[in-house]
N, C-alpha and C positions, 0 to 999 in steps of 0.2 A: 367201864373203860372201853369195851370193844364198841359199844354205842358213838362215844365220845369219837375214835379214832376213824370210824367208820364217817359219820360226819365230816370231819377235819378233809382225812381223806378223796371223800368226795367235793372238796368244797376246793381241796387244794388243786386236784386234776381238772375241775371245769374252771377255774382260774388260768390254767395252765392254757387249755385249750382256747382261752377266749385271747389270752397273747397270744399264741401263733395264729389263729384267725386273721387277728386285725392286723399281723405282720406282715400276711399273706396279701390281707387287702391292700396293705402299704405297699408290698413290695410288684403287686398287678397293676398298679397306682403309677407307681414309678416305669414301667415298662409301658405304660400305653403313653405315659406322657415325653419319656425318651425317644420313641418312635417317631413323634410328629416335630422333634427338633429338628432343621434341617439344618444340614451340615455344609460347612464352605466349600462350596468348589474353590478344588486347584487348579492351579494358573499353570500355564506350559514352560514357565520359565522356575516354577518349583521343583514341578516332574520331573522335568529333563534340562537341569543347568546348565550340563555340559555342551548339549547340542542346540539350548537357545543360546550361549555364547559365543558358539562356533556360526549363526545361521547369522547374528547379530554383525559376525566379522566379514561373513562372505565364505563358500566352501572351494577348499583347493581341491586337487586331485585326488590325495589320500582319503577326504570327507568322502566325495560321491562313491569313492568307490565302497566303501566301509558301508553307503546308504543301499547300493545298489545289490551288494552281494553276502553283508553280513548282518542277517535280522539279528545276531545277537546284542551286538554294538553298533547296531542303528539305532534312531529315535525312538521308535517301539522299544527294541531290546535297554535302555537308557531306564524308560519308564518299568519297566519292566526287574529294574535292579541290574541290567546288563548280567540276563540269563537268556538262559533258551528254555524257560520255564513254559512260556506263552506258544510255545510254538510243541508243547507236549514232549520236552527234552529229549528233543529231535526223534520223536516216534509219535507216527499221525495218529493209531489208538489212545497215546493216550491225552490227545487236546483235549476228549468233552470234557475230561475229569481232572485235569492239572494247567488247561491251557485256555487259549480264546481264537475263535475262527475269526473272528471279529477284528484282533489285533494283528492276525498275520494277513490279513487282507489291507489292512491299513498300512504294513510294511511294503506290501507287494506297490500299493498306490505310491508311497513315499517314492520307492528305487525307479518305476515308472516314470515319476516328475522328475526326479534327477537324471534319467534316459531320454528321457523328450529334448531338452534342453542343448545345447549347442555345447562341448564338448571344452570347448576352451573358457566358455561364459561362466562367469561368478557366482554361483545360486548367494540366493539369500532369505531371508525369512519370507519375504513378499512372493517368492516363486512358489510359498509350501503354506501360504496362511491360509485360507478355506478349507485344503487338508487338514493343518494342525487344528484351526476350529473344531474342525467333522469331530476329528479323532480326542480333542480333550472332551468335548458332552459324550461320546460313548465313555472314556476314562473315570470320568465325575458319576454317571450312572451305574457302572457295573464294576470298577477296581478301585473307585475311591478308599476304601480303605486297606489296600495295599499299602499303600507308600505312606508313610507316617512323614 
Protein backbone atom coordinates (compact mmCIF):
# COMPACT_ATOMS: atom_id res chain seq x y z
CA UNK A 1 0.00 0.00 0.00
CA UNK A 2 2.63 2.76 0.88
CA UNK A 3 3.86 1.92 -2.83
CA UNK A 4 0.43 2.35 -4.13
CA UNK A 5 -0.16 5.83 -2.04
CA UNK A 6 2.96 6.98 -2.76
CA UNK A 7 2.26 6.88 -6.58
CA UNK A 8 -1.22 8.29 -6.22
CA UNK A 9 0.23 10.92 -4.31
CA UNK A 10 2.72 11.91 -6.58
CA UNK A 11 0.66 11.76 -9.56
CA UNK A 12 -2.12 13.80 -7.58
CA UNK A 13 0.41 16.84 -6.65
CA UNK A 14 1.98 17.10 -10.31
CA UNK A 15 -1.70 17.17 -11.57
CA UNK A 16 -2.27 19.71 -9.00
CA UNK A 17 0.60 21.86 -10.13
CA UNK A 18 0.13 21.51 -13.88
CA UNK A 19 -3.47 23.36 -12.97
CA UNK A 20 -2.22 26.21 -11.38
CA UNK A 21 0.56 26.46 -14.07
CA UNK A 22 -1.73 26.71 -16.86
CA UNK A 23 -3.94 29.06 -14.51
CA UNK A 24 -1.18 31.28 -14.17
CA UNK A 25 -0.44 31.18 -18.00
CA UNK A 26 -4.17 31.97 -18.30
CA UNK A 27 -4.22 34.41 -15.92
CA UNK A 28 -0.52 36.50 -17.49
CA UNK A 29 -2.82 35.82 -20.73
CA UNK A 30 -5.47 37.85 -19.56
CA UNK A 31 -3.25 40.86 -18.13
CA UNK A 32 -1.18 41.34 -21.22
CA UNK A 33 -4.13 41.27 -23.34
CA UNK A 34 -6.15 43.75 -20.79
CA UNK A 35 -3.36 46.18 -21.11
CA UNK A 36 -3.57 46.77 -24.76
CA UNK A 37 -7.46 47.52 -24.55
CA UNK A 38 -7.82 50.87 -24.90
CA UNK A 39 -10.13 52.58 -23.11
CA UNK A 40 -12.71 55.49 -24.14
CA UNK A 41 -11.82 58.81 -23.43
CA UNK A 42 -14.19 60.96 -21.52
CA UNK A 43 -15.74 63.81 -22.98
CA UNK A 44 -15.88 67.18 -20.96
CA UNK A 45 -19.41 67.12 -20.82
CA UNK A 46 -19.19 63.55 -18.71
CA UNK A 47 -16.50 64.93 -16.32
CA UNK A 48 -17.86 68.09 -15.49
CA UNK A 49 -21.87 68.19 -16.30
CA UNK A 50 -22.26 70.74 -14.11
CA UNK A 51 -19.91 73.35 -15.51
CA UNK A 52 -20.49 72.12 -19.28
CA UNK A 53 -24.03 73.15 -18.62
CA UNK A 54 -23.27 76.31 -16.98
CA UNK A 55 -20.49 77.20 -20.04
CA UNK A 56 -23.32 75.86 -22.59
CA UNK A 57 -25.61 78.76 -20.82
CA UNK A 58 -23.18 81.53 -20.61
CA UNK A 59 -21.31 82.39 -16.90
CA UNK A 60 -22.92 85.14 -14.75
CA UNK A 61 -21.12 86.69 -11.92
CA UNK A 62 -21.33 84.06 -9.30
CA UNK A 63 -19.77 81.33 -12.16
CA UNK A 64 -16.46 83.52 -12.76
CA UNK A 65 -16.09 84.22 -9.52
CA UNK A 66 -16.39 80.37 -8.22
CA UNK A 67 -13.64 79.93 -11.53
CA UNK A 68 -11.46 82.51 -10.38
CA UNK A 69 -11.09 82.02 -6.66
CA UNK A 70 -12.35 78.58 -5.89
CA UNK A 71 -10.23 75.58 -7.33
CA UNK A 72 -12.49 73.48 -5.27
CA UNK A 73 -15.73 74.06 -7.17
CA UNK A 74 -14.20 75.17 -10.28
CA UNK A 75 -13.99 72.96 -13.37
CA UNK A 76 -10.90 71.12 -12.21
CA UNK A 77 -12.33 70.83 -8.73
CA UNK A 78 -15.96 69.43 -10.72
CA UNK A 79 -13.70 66.86 -12.33
CA UNK A 80 -12.15 66.29 -9.55
CA UNK A 81 -15.42 65.17 -7.42
CA UNK A 82 -15.65 68.96 -6.21
CA UNK A 83 -12.61 68.29 -3.71
CA UNK A 84 -9.56 69.72 -3.04
CA UNK A 85 -8.06 66.30 -3.28
CA UNK A 86 -5.97 67.70 -6.44
CA UNK A 87 -4.64 70.43 -5.02
CA UNK A 88 -2.99 67.94 -2.06
CA UNK A 89 -6.07 68.97 0.40
CA UNK A 90 -4.99 72.30 0.60
CA UNK A 91 -1.18 71.18 1.86
CA UNK A 92 1.42 71.74 -0.99
CA UNK A 93 3.54 68.33 0.51
CA UNK A 94 1.16 66.56 -0.08
CA UNK A 95 0.24 67.07 -4.22
CA UNK A 96 3.06 64.40 -5.36
CA UNK A 97 1.20 61.82 -3.40
CA UNK A 98 -2.65 62.69 -3.31
CA UNK A 99 -2.76 65.48 -5.85
CA UNK A 100 -1.56 66.84 -9.55
CA UNK A 101 0.53 69.97 -10.35
CA UNK A 102 -0.73 69.39 -13.70
CA UNK A 103 -4.46 70.08 -12.63
CA UNK A 104 -3.78 73.12 -10.52
CA UNK A 105 -1.95 74.63 -13.13
CA UNK A 106 -4.99 74.14 -15.47
CA UNK A 107 -7.15 75.83 -12.79
CA UNK A 108 -4.81 78.70 -12.45
CA UNK A 109 -5.22 78.90 -16.53
CA UNK A 110 -9.05 78.49 -16.43
CA UNK A 111 -9.52 81.71 -13.55
CA UNK A 112 -6.86 83.50 -15.73
CA UNK A 113 -9.33 83.37 -18.95
CA UNK A 114 -12.06 84.20 -16.89
CA UNK A 115 -9.83 87.42 -15.64
CA UNK A 116 -8.66 88.40 -19.02
CA UNK A 117 -12.04 88.83 -20.11
CA UNK A 118 -14.22 92.10 -19.92
CA UNK A 119 -15.93 92.05 -16.63
CA UNK A 120 -19.47 92.38 -17.65
CA UNK A 121 -19.08 90.06 -20.95
CA UNK A 122 -20.79 86.46 -21.02
CA UNK A 123 -18.02 83.76 -20.98
CA UNK A 124 -18.98 80.81 -22.73
CA UNK A 125 -17.63 77.55 -23.80
CA UNK A 126 -15.91 79.12 -26.82
CA UNK A 127 -13.73 81.59 -24.45
CA UNK A 128 -12.42 78.21 -22.59
CA UNK A 129 -12.33 75.45 -25.52
CA UNK A 130 -8.46 74.93 -26.53
CA UNK A 131 -8.18 74.98 -22.66
CA UNK A 132 -10.78 72.50 -21.93
CA UNK A 133 -9.29 70.49 -25.01
CA UNK A 134 -5.62 70.91 -23.32
CA UNK A 135 -7.06 69.81 -20.08
CA UNK A 136 -9.47 66.78 -21.07
CA UNK A 137 -6.05 64.72 -23.10
CA UNK A 138 -4.13 65.42 -19.86
CA UNK A 139 -7.53 64.08 -17.96
CA UNK A 140 -7.97 60.91 -20.31
CA UNK A 141 -4.05 60.11 -19.89
CA UNK A 142 -3.41 60.31 -16.30
CA UNK A 143 -7.01 60.45 -14.08
CA UNK A 144 -9.11 58.48 -16.49
CA UNK A 145 -9.94 56.31 -14.20
CA UNK A 146 -10.88 58.31 -11.45
CA UNK A 147 -14.19 59.27 -12.37
CA UNK A 148 -16.35 56.14 -13.07
Amino acid sequence: MRVSNSVFSNYQSSSINDKNNSNTKRNKQLELSSKHIERKSITFNELCPVWSKKLSLGLDRVDKFMIEHDSKYCIVGEAWQFSGRYTGYYLAPLIPFVGCWTCIKYTRKFADTSKKTNKKANLTRSDFQPLIENFMIHWNKKHQNKKS
